[in-house]
FIKE-575615 format. One record per residue (C-alpha): residue number from 1; residue in one letter; x negated, y negated, z. Coordinates in nm, 3 decimals. Layout:
BEGIN
- nr:rest:east:north:up
- NUM:A:X:Y:Z .
...
This chain:
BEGIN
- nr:rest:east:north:up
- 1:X:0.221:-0.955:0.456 .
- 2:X:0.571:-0.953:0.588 .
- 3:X:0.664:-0.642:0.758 .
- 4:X:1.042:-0.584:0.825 .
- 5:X:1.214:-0.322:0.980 .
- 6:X:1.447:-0.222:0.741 .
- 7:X:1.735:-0.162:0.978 .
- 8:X:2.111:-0.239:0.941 .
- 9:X:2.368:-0.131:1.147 .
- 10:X:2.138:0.133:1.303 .
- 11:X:2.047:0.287:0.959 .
- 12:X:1.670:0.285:0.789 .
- 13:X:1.633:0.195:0.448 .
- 14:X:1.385:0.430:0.254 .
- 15:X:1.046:0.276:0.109 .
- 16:X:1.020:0.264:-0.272 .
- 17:X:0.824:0.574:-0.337 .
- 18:X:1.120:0.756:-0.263 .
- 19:X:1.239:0.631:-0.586 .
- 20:X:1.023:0.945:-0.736 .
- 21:X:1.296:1.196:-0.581 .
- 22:X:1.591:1.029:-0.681 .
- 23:X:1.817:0.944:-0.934 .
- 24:X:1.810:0.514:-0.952 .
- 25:X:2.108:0.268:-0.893 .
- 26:X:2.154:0.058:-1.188 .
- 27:X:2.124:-0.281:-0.938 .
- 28:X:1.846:-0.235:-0.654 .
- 29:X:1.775:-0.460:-0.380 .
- 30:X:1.414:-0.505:-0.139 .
- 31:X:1.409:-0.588:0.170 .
- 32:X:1.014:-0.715:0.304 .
- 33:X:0.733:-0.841:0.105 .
- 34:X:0.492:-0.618:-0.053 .
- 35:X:0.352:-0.673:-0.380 .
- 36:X:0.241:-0.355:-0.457 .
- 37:X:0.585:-0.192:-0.351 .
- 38:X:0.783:-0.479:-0.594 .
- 39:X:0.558:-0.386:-0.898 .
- 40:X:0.623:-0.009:-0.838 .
- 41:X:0.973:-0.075:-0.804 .
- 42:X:0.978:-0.299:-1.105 .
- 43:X:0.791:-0.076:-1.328 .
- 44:X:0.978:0.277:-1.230 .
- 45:X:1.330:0.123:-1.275 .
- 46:X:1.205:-0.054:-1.582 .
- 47:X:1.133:0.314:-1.715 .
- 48:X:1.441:0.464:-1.584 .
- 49:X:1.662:0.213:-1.745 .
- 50:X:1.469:0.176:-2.055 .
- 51:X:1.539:-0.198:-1.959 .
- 52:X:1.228:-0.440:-1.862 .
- 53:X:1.342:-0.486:-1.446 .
- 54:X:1.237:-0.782:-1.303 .
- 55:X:1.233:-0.857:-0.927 .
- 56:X:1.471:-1.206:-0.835 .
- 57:X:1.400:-1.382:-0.484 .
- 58:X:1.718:-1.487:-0.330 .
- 59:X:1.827:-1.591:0.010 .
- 60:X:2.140:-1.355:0.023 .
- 61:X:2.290:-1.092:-0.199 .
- 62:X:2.707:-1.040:-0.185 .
- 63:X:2.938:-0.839:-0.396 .
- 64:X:2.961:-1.087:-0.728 .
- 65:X:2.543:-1.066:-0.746 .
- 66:X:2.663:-0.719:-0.827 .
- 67:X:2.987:-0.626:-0.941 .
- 68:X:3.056:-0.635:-1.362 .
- 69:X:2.724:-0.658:-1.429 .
- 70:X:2.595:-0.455:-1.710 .
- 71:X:2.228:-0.537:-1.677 .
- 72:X:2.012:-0.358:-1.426 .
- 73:X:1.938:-0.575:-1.077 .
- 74:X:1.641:-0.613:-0.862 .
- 75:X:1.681:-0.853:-0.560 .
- 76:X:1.464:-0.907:-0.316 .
- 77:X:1.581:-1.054:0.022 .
- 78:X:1.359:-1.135:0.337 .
- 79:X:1.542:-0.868:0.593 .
- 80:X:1.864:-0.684:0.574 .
- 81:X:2.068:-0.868:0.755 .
- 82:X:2.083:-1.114:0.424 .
- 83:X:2.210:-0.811:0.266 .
- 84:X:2.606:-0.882:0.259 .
- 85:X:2.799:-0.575:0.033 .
- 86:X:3.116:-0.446:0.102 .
- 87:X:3.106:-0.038:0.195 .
- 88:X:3.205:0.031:-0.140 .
- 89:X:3.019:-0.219:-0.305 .
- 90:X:2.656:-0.100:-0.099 .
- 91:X:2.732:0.267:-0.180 .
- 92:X:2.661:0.158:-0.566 .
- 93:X:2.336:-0.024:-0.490 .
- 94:X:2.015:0.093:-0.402 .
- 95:X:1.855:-0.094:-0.123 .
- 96:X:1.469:0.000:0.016 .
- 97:X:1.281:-0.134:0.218 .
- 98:X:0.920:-0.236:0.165 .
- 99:X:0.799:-0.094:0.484 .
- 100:X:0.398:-0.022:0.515 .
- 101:X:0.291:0.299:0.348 .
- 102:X:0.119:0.459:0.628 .
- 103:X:0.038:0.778:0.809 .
- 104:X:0.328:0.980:0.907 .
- 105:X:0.541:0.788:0.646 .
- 106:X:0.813:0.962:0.434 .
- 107:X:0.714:0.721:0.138 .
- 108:X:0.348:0.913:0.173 .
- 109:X:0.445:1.225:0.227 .
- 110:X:0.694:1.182:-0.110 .
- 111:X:0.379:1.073:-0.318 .
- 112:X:0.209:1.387:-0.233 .
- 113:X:0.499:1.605:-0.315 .
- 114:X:0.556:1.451:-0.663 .
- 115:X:0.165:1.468:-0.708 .
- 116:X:0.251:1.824:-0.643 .
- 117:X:0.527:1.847:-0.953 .
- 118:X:0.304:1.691:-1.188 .
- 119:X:0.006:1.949:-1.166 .
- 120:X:0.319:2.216:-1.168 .
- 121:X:0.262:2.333:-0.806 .
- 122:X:0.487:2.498:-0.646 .
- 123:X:0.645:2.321:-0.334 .
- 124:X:0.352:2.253:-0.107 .
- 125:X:0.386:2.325:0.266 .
- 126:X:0.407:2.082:0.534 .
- 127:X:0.042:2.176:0.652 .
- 128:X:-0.122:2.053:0.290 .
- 129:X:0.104:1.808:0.238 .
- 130:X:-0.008:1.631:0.587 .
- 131:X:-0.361:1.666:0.511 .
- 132:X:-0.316:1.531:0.214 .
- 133:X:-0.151:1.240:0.311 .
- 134:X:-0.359:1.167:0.595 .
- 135:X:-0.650:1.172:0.379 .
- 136:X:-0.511:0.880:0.112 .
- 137:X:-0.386:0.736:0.458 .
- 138:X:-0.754:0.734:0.570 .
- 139:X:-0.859:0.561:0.268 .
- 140:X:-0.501:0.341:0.194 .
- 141:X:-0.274:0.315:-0.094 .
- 142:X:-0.323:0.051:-0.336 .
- 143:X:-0.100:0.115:-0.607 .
- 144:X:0.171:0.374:-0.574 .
- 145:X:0.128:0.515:-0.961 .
- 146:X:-0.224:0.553:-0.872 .
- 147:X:-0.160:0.730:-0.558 .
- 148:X:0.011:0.993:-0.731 .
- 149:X:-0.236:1.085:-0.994 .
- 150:X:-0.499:1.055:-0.640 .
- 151:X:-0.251:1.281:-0.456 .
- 152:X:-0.300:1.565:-0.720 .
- 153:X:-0.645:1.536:-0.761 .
- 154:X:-0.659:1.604:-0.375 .
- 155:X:-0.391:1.891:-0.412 .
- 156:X:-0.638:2.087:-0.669 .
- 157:X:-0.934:1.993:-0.476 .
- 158:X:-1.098:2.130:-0.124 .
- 159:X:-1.104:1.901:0.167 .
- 160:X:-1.355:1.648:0.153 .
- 161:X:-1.602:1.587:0.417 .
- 162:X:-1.601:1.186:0.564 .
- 163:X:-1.838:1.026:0.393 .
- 164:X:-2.073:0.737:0.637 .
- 165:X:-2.091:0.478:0.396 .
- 166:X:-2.358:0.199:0.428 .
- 167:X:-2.256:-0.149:0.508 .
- 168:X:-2.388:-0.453:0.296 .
- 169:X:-2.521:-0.602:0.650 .
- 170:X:-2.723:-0.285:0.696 .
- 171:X:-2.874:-0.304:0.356 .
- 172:X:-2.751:-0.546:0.065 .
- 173:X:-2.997:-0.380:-0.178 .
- 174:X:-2.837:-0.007:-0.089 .
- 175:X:-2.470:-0.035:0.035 .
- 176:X:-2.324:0.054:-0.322 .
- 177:X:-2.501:0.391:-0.390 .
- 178:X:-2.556:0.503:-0.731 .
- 179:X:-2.260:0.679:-0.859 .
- 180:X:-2.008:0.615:-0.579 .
- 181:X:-1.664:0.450:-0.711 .
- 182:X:-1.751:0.091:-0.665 .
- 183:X:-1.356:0.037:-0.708 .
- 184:X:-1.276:0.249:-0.393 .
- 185:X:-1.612:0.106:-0.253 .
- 186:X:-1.473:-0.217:-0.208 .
- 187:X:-1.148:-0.157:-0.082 .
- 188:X:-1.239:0.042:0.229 .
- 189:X:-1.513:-0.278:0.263 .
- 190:X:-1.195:-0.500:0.216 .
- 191:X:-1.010:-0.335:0.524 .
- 192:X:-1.275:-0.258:0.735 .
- 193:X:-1.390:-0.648:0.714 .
- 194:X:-0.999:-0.752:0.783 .
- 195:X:-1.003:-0.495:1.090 .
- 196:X:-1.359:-0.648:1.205 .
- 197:X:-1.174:-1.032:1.199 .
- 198:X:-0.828:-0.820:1.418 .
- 199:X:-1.094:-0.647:1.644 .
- 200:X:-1.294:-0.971:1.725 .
- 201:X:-1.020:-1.170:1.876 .
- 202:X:-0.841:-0.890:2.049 .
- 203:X:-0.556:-0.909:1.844 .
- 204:X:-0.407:-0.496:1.888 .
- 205:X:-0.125:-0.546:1.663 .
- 206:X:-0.282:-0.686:1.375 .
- 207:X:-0.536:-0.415:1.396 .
- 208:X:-0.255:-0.137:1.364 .
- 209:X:-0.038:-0.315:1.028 .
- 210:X:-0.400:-0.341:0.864 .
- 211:X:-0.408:0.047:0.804 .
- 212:X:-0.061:0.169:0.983 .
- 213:X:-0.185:0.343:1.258 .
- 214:X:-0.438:0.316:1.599 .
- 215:X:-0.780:0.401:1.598 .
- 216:X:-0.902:0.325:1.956 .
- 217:X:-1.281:0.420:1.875 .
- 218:X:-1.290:0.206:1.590 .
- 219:X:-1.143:-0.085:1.751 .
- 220:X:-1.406:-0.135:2.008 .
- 221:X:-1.660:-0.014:1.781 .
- 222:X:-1.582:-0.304:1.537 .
- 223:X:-1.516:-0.546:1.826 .
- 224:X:-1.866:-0.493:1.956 .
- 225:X:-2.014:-0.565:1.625 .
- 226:X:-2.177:-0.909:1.547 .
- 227:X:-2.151:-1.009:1.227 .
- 228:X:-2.184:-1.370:1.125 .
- 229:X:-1.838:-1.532:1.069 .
- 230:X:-1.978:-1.701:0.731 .
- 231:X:-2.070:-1.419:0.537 .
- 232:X:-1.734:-1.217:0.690 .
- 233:X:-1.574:-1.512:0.543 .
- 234:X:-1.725:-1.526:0.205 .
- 235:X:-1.695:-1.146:0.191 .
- 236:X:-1.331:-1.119:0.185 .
- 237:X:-1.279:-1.448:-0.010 .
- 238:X:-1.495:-1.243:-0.252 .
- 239:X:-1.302:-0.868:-0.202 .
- 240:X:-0.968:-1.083:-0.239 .
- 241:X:-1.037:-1.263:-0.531 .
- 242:X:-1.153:-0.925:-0.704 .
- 243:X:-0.839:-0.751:-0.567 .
- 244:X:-0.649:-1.024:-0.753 .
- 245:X:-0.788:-1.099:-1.034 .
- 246:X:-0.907:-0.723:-1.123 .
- 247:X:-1.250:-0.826:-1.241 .
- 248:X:-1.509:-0.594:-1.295 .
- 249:X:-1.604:-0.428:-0.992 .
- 250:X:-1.952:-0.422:-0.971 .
- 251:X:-2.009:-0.770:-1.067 .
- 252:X:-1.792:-0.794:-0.736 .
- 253:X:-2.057:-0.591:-0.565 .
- 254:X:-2.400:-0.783:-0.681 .
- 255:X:-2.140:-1.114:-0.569 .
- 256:X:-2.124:-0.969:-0.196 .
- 257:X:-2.500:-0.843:-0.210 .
- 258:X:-2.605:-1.198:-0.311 .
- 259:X:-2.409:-1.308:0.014 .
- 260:X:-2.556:-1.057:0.272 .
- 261:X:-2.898:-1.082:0.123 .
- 262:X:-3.184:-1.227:0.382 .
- 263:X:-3.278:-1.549:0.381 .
C-alpha cells in the first residue's frame, strides 16, 4: 500500500475518519491509496449527500474539476502536490489524506470518540480514549464502520487481558479454538505472517507500516523464528484471498490447517 505524507505547503491533511466530526464538502479529494479508507469515504459521503459517491482516479485535480458542478466529487490523486486549487477554490473542497490508521493517530482516536456518541456517553477522557485506541491499534482496523461499532463495545466493556493465541505451526488441529472469532482469528494471523516475511530479511521499515508502530521484542522474536517459506507463502495467498473475496471464514481456517498439517 502506498503511504503518502499528506503534506502541502507545510500543512497535514486529516485521514478520513475525521469525516465523523465534520460537516462534508460537496466535492472531496484523497490523497494515498487505501482501500479501506476510499470505501469509507465513498460510503459516508454517499449518505451525507443522499447521492451514490464514487471515487475517480486522476492524475491532477484544478479548479474546473470543481467549480459549477452540482454533483458531489470524489478524486483521488497519488500525493498532494497533484492537488492544484486556487485558495478560494481549496477552501470549498475537502481534501484527506489516506494516511495509515495507527497508534497515536487522530483518525483513531476520532473513531473512539464517535463510538462514544453512539452508546450516548458522555465525552470520554483522554485516558480511556487512549486505551481504547491502543487496544483496536493492537489488533488493527479493518473497516472504519466496523471500528466504530468495535470502539463502543470496548467503551462499555472492562479491559481485556492479551490473549496468547496458538499458531497453526504449533498445532494445525488446535490453532482456531472453539468459540474464538475465526474472522478476527485470521486477521491478526494475516499480519503477524506479513511481519514474520519484514522481520526475516531485516527490513525495519516495512515492519513499522505493517501495524503503524515499533515493537522491538517482537521483531527479533519473529526474526528468530523458522518457519518454512512455502507454507508462509501459501498462508497469506490463502488469508489474502479470504480478505478479498470475504468467503466464509472458517472454510478459510480448515484451508490453512490443511497447509500446516504434517506430512
Amino acid at each position: 500500500m502506498a503511504k503518502t505524507s499528506g503534506v502541502i505547503d507545510g500543512i497535514e491533511y486529516p485521514t478520513t475518519p475525521l469525516l465523523l466530526e465534520r460537516t462534508p464538502k460537496k466535492h472531496n479529494i484523497l490523497i494515498g491509496n487505501d482501500a479501506m479508507q476510499i470505501r469509507f469515504a465513498e460510503q459516508f459521503l454517499s449518505i451525507a449527500h443522499e447521492y451514490k459517491v464514487e471515487h475517480e482516479v486522476v492524475p491532477t485535480v484544478n479548479d474546473s474539476m470543481v467549480l459549477g458542478l452540482d454533483t458531489p466529487k470524489l478524486y483521488l490523486v497519488e500525493r498532494s502536490s497533484l492537488i492544484d486549487l486556487s485558495p478560494n477554490v481549496k477552501a470549498k473542497v475537502g481534501i484527506w489524506s489516506l494516511d495509515l490508521i495507527e497508534k497515536g493517530s487522530a483518525g483513531l482516536n476520532c473513531i473512539v470518540r464517535f463510538g462514544a456518541r453512539l452508546i450516548g456517553m458522555e465525552k470520554p477522557d483522554k485516558g480511556i480514549v487512549q486505551r481504547v485506541a491502543d487496544e483496536m491499534a493492537r489488533e488493527g482496523v479493518y473497516d472504519i464502520r466496523a471500528a466504530v461499532w468495535h470502539a463502543s463495545w470496548l467503551l462499555t466493556s472492562p479491559p481485556q487481558k492479551s490473549i496468547k493465541w496458538m499458531r497453526p505451526w504449533e498445532n494445525w488441529l488446535q490453532w482456531m479454538p472453539k468459540g474464538e472469532d475465526a474472522k478476527k482469528r485470521l486477521h491478526s494471523l494475516y499480519w503477524e505472517l506479513v511481519m514474520w516475511v519484514f522481520a526475516m530479511s531485516g527490513d525495519e521499515r516495512g515492519f513499522r507500516k505493517t501495524k503503524g508502530r515499533w515493537d522491538a521484542k517482537m521483531f527479533q522474536r519473529l526474526s528468530m523464528l523458522q518457519l518454512p517459506k512455502d507454507k508462509v507463502y501459501d498462508t497469506l495467498l490463502e488469508l489474502s484471498s479470504w480478505r478479498e473475496r470475504g468467503y466464509d471464514a472458517y472454510v478459510c481456517v480448515l484451508k490453512i490447517a490443511k497447509i500446516w498439517e504434517t506430512k
